[in-house]
VOGU-3710 file (C-alpha; in Angstrom, 3 decimals, decimal comma):
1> xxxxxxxxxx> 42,470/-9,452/33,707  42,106/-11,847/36,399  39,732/-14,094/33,950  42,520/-13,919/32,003  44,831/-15,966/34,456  42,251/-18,245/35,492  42,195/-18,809/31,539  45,922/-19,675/31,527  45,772/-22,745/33,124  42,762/-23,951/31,567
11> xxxxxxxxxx> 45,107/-24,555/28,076  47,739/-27,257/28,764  50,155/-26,186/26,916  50,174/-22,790/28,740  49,543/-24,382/31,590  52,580/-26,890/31,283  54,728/-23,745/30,679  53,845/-21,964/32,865  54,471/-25,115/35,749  57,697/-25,444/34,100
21> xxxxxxxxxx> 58,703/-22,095/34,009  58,263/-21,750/37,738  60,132/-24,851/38,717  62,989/-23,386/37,049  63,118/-20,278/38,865  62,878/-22,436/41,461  66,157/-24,083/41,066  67,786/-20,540/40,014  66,969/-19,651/43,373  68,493/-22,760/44,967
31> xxxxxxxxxx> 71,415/-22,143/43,006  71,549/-18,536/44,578  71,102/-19,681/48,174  74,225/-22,604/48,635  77,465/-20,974/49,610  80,264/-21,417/48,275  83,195/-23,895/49,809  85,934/-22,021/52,466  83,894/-18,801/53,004  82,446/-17,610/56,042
41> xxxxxxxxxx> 79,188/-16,274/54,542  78,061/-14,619/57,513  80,709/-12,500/58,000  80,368/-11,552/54,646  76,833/-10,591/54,697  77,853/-8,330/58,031  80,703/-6,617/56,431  78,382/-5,887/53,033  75,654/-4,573/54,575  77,362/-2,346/57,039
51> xxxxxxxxxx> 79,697/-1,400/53,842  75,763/-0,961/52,081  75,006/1,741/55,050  77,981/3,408/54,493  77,827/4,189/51,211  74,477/4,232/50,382  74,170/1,433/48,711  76,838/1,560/46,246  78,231/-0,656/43,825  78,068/-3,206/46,442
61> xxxxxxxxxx> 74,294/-3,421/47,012  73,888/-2,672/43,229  75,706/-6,384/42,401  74,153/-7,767/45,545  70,577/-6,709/44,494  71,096/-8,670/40,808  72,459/-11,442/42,232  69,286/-11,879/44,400  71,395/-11,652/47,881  73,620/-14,281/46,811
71> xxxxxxxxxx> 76,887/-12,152/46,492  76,088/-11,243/50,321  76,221/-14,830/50,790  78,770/-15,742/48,868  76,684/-18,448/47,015  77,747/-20,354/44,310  75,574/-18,152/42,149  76,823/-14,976/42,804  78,352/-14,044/39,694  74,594/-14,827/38,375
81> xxxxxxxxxx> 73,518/-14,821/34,743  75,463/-11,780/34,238  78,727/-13,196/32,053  76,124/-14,988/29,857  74,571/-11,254/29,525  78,182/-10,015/29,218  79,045/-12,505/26,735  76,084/-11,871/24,206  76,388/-7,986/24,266  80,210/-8,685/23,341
91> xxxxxxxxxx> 79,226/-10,704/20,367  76,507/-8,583/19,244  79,007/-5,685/19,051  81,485/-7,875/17,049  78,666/-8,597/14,856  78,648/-5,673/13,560  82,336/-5,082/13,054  83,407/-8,537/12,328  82,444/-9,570/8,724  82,842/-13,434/9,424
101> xxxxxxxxxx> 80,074/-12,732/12,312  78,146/-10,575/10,415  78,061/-13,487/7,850  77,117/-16,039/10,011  74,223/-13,780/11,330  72,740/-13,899/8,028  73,532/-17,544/7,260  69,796/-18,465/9,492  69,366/-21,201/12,062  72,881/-22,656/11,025
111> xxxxxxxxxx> 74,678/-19,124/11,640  72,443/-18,687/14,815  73,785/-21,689/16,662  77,307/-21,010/15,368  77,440/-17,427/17,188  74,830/-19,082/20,307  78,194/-21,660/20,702  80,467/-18,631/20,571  78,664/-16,754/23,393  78,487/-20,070/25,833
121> xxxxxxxxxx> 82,476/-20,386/25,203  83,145/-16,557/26,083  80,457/-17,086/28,739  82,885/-19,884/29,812  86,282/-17,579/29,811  84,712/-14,622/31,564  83,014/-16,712/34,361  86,702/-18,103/35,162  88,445/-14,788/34,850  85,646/-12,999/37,551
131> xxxxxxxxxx> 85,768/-16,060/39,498  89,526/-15,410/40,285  89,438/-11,979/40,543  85,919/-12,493/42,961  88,015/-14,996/45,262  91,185/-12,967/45,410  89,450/-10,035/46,468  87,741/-11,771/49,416  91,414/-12,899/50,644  91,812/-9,295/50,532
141> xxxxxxxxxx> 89,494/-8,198/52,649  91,339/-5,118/53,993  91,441/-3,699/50,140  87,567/-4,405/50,430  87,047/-1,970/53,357  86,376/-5,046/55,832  87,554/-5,115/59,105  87,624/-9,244/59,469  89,282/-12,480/57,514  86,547/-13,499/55,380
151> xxxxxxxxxx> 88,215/-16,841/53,721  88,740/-19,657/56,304  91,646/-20,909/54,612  93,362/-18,608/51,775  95,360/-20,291/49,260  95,314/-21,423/45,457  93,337/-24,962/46,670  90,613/-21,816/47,861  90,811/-20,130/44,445  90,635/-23,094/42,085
161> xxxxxxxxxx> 87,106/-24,519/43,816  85,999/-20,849/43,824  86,015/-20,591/40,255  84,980/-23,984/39,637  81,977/-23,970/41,901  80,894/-20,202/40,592  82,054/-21,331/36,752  79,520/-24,403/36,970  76,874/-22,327/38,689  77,229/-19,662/36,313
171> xxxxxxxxxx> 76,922/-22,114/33,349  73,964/-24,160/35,084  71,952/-21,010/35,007  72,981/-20,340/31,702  71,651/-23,764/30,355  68,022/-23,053/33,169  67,612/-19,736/31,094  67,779/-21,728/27,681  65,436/-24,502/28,760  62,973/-21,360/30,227
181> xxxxxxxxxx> 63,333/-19,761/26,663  62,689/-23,136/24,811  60,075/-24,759/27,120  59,098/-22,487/28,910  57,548/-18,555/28,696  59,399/-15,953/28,355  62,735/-14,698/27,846  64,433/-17,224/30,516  67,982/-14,982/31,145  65,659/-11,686/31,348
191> xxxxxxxxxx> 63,216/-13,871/33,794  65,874/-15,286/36,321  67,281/-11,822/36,759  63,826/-10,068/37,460  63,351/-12,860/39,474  66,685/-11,648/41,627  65,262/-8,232/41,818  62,199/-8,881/43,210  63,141/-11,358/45,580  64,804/-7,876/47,901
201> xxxxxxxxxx> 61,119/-6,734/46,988  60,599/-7,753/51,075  63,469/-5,963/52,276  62,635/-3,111/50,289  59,266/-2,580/52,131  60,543/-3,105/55,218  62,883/-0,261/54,879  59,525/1,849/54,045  58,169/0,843/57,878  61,433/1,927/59,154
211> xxxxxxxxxx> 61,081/4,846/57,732  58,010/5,517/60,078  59,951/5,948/62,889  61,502/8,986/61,335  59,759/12,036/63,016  60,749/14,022/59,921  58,723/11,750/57,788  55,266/12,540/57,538  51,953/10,572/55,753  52,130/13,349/52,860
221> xxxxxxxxxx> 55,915/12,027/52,202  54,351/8,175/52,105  51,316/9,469/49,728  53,787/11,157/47,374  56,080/8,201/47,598  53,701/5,832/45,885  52,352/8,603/43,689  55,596/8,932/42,146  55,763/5,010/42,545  52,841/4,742/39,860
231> xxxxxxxxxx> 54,008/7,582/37,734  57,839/6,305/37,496  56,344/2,901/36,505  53,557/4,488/34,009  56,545/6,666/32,524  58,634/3,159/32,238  55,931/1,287/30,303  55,048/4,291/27,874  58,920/4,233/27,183  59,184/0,269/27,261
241> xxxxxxxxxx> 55,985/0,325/24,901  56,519/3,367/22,785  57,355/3,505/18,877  57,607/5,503/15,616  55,489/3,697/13,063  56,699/4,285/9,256  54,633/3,541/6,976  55,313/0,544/4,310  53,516/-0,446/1,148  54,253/-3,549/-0,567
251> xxxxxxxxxx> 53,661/-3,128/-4,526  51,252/-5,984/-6,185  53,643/-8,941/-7,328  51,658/-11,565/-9,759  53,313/-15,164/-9,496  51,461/-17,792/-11,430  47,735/-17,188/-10,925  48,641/-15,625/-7,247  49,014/-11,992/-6,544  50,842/-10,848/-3,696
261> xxxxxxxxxx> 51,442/-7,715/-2,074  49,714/-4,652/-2,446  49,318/-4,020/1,188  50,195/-1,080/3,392  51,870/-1,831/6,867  54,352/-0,081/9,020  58,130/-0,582/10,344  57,714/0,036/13,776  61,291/1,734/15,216  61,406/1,383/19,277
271> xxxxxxxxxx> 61,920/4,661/20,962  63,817/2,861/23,811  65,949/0,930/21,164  68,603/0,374/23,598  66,761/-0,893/26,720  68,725/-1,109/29,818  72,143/-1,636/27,426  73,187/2,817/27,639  72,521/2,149/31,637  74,632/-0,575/32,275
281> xxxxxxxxxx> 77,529/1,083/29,806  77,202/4,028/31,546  77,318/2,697/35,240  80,023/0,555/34,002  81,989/3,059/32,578  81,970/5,492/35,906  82,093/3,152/38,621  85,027/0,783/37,985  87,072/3,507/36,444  86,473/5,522/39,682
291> xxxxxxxxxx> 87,126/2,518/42,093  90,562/2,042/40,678  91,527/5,596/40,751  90,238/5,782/44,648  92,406/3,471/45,043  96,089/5,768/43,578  97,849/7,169/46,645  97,488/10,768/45,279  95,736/13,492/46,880  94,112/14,029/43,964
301> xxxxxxxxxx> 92,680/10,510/43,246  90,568/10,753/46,190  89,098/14,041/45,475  88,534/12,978/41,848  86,917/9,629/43,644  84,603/11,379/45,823  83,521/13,790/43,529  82,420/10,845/41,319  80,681/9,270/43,960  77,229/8,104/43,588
311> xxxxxxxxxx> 74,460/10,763/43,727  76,840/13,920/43,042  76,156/16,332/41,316  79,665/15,663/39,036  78,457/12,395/39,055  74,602/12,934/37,903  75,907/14,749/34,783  78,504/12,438/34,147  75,897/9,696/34,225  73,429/11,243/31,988
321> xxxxxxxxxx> 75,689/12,567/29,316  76,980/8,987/29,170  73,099/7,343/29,297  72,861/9,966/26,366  75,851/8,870/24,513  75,456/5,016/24,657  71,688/5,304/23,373  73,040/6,890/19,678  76,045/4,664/20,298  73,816/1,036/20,773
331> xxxxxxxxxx> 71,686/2,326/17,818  74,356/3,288/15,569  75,256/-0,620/16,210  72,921/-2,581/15,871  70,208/-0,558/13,606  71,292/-0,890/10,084  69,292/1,353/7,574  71,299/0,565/4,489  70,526/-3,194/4,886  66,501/-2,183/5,838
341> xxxxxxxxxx> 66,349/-0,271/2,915  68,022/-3,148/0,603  65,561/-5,734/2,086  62,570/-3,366/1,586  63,717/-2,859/-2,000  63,804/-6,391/-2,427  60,783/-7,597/-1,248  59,256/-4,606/-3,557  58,131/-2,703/-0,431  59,226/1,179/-0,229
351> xxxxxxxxxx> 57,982/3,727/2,384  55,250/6,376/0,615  56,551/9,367/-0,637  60,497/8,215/-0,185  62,339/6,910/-3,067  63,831/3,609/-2,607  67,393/2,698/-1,911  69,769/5,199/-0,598  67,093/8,333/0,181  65,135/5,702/2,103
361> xxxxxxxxxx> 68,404/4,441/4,227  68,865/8,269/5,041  64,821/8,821/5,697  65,289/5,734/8,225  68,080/7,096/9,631  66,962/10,613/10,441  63,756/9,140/11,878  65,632/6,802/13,904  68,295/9,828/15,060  65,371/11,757/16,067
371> xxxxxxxxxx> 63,164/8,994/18,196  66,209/7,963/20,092  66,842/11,655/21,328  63,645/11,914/22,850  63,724/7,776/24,188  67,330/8,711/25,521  66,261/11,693/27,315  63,324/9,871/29,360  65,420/7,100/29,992  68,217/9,457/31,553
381> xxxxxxxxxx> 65,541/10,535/33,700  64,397/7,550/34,701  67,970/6,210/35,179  69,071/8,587/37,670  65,796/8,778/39,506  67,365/6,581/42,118  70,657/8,480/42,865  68,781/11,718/43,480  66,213/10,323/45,463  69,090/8,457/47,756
391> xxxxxxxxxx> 71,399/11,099/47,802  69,285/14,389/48,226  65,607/13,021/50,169  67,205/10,145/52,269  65,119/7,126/50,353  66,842/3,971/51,353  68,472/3,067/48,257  66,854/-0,692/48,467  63,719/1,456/48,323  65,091/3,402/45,688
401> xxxxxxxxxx> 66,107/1,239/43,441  62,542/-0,228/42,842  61,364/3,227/41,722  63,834/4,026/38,270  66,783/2,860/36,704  67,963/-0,405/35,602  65,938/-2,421/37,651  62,826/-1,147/37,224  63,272/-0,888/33,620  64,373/-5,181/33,659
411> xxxxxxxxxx> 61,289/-5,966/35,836  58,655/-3,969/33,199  59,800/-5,393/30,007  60,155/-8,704/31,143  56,847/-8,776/32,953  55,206/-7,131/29,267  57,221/-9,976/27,390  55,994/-12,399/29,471  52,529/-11,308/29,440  52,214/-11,092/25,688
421> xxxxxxxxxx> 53,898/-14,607/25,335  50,330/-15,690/27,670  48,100/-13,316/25,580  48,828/-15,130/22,498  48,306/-18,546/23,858  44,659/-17,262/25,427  44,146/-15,224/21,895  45,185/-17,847/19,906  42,353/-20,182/21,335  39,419/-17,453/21,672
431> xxxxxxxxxx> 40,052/-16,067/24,935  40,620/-12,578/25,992  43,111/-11,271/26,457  45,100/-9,392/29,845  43,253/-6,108/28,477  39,703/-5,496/26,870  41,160/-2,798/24,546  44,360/-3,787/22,591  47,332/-5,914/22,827  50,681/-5,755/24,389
441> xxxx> 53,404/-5,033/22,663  56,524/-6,697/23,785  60,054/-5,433/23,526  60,621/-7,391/20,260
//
């Protein structure tokens, strides 16, 4: 393996990629580390991480730890790459209930662009809408649970240059992921984010030396802690990695004086189909509704809050019946079996034993039903790995978060992605490869 990055910069077009590549996660991090006009970003970063301790973490440090630190700054990329993200999972759902979208989807490069200029003008909305709403909550800082003015100077002159400087940060890392995609290697949005993540990476282990001053913590606690740090992260690349292979066979075809076809290959169906997608629906989905109701002055909207609160048991379940729920519910989406089944028949391909056409849709379909049970029940556990370890052994939830749910799940398929984006550069020009047996399979 270590060959095989010495061998990466010995190809110049890898090489130039990969140069490229880092100087624009350079400038993504820039972007993340100059504060925005009229706050006092210190005060901020006091009252979020003593709001962090509080709660645990909370929806707070969950934000905070995308945005790389720079909502605790208040930098001018704090709302991140996330409306971009936002923006494309809205589309892709109106994809497949819109015809006209639908249409376009099929229309190729022309259609592609069509929808890509869609997503960058509903990137464009949502950044201003979150903007406003980000900058009128930090005039309100009592609502926020802080205990000090946090804008210098509150006002509508405040607001407009909040959402101007956070729109255009917003849309330059929008534009930085593009060029990483196009130029560069790997997925560029996935790559700034991991990027984010792993920049707390620091703060993360120095939480685990703190945690050596606890007399109740013990060197057996430390060895199982990175046990269960290699198993969580084996368990996340066998569910990243794993998939159903159906069989296809192609029937002979004879054009001209050419024969094609006649080969047998398989459709392989991801067991993870979703990826982080049923996580972030699900976290969605119970913290935001639960933040607003905390907020009712009824006696019973603060029980209802608390019992919802992070790492409960109420909670837990709620979580994983939801994880469960949006995994069928992505699939049922975005996997299409009728239209599979039409191409297959098309290109004279059929699986063995399964008529084509309609029993084939519903052979597809099963399948798929069945693979996603058993990919949504790992990734439930994985997903609320970090809650339980938080609220029931006292991890730090920094610590915590690098060992399950969303973020761990980001950081291993983007580092597979990226690394079988280099593996076919080195293959491509008769070098090995990052392993001696096999290839990577990416999420694609």
């Amino acid at each position: 393996m270590i060959s095989a990055f010495a061998n990466c910069l010995k190809i110049p077009e890898l090489r130039n990629r990969i140069f490229f590549t880092m100087g624009m996660v350079f400038v993504s991090r820039i972007i993340c580390a100059v504060p925005t006009p009229g706050v006092n970003a210190a005060e901020l970063e006091r009252a979020i991480t003593a709001a962090q301790q509080k709660t645990g973490g909370g929806i707070l440090g969950w934000l905070d730890l995308f945005a790389g630190g720079a909502l605790s700054r208040c930098a001018v990329g704090a709302l991140t790459i996330w409306p971009y993200i936002s923006a494309s999972i809205i589309i892709q759902l109106m994809t497949a209930i819109i015809p006209t979208l639908e249409r376009l989807q099929q229309e190729g490069e022309t259609g592609r662009q069509k929808i890509t200029q869609y997503t960058r003008y509903l990137t464009l909305a949502i950044c201003c809408v979150q903007g406003l709403f980000l900058a009128i909550s930090l005039e309100n800082y009592a609502q926020l649970g802080f205990d000090r003015p946090i804008v210098m100077n509150p006002g509508w002159g405040f607001r407009l240059l909040t959402v101007l400087a956070l729109t255009t940060a917003t849309m330059l890392l929008m534009w930085l992921g593009e060029q990483i995609t196009e130029r560069g290697l790997g997925n560029g949005v996935s790559l700034i984010i991991t990027v984010n993540i792993v920049s707390s990476l620091p703060q993360a282990l120095a939480q685990v030396v703190q945690m050596n001053n606890d007399p109740n913590i013990t060197p057996f606690h430390f060895i199982a802690l990175v046990l269960m740090i290699f198993l969580v992260t084996a368990g996340t690349i066998l569910l990243t990695q794993g998939q159903r292979k159906v069989p296809i066979h192609s029937a002979k075809r004879v054009v001209g004086k050419k024969v094609y076809g006649g080969q047998n290959s398989y459709m392989p169906l991801r067991v993870n189909y979703g990826g982080v997608m049923p996580i972030i629906f699900a976290g969605a989905m119970l913290t935001f509704p639960t933040m607003l109701i905390g907020r009712l002055p009824w006696d019973w909207a603060g029980t209802f809050s608390r019992l919802l609160a992070m790492g409960e048991p109420l909670y837990l379940a709620a979580y994983a019946g939801m994880i469960m729920f949006f995994s069928y519910f992505w699939v049922a989406t975005q996997f299409n079996p009728l239209r599979i089944a039409d191409d297959l028949k098309k290109n004279s391909s059929y699986v063995p034993g399964i008529r084509p056409g309609r029993p084939t849709a519903d052979y597809l379909d099963t399948t798929m039903t069945k693979v996603t049970f058993f990919g949504a029940l790992f990734l439930t556990v994985i997903a609320v790995i970090p809650d339980v370890l938080g609220a029931k052994f006292g991890v730090p939830w920094l610590v915590a978060s690098f060992m399950g749910g969303t973020s761990l799940l980001i950081i291993v398929a983007v580092v597979l992605d990226t690394m079988r984006q280099a593996e076919s550069h080195l293959v491509m020009r008769h070098y090995d490869g990052f392993l001696n047996t096999g290839r990577i399979r990416g999420r694609r």
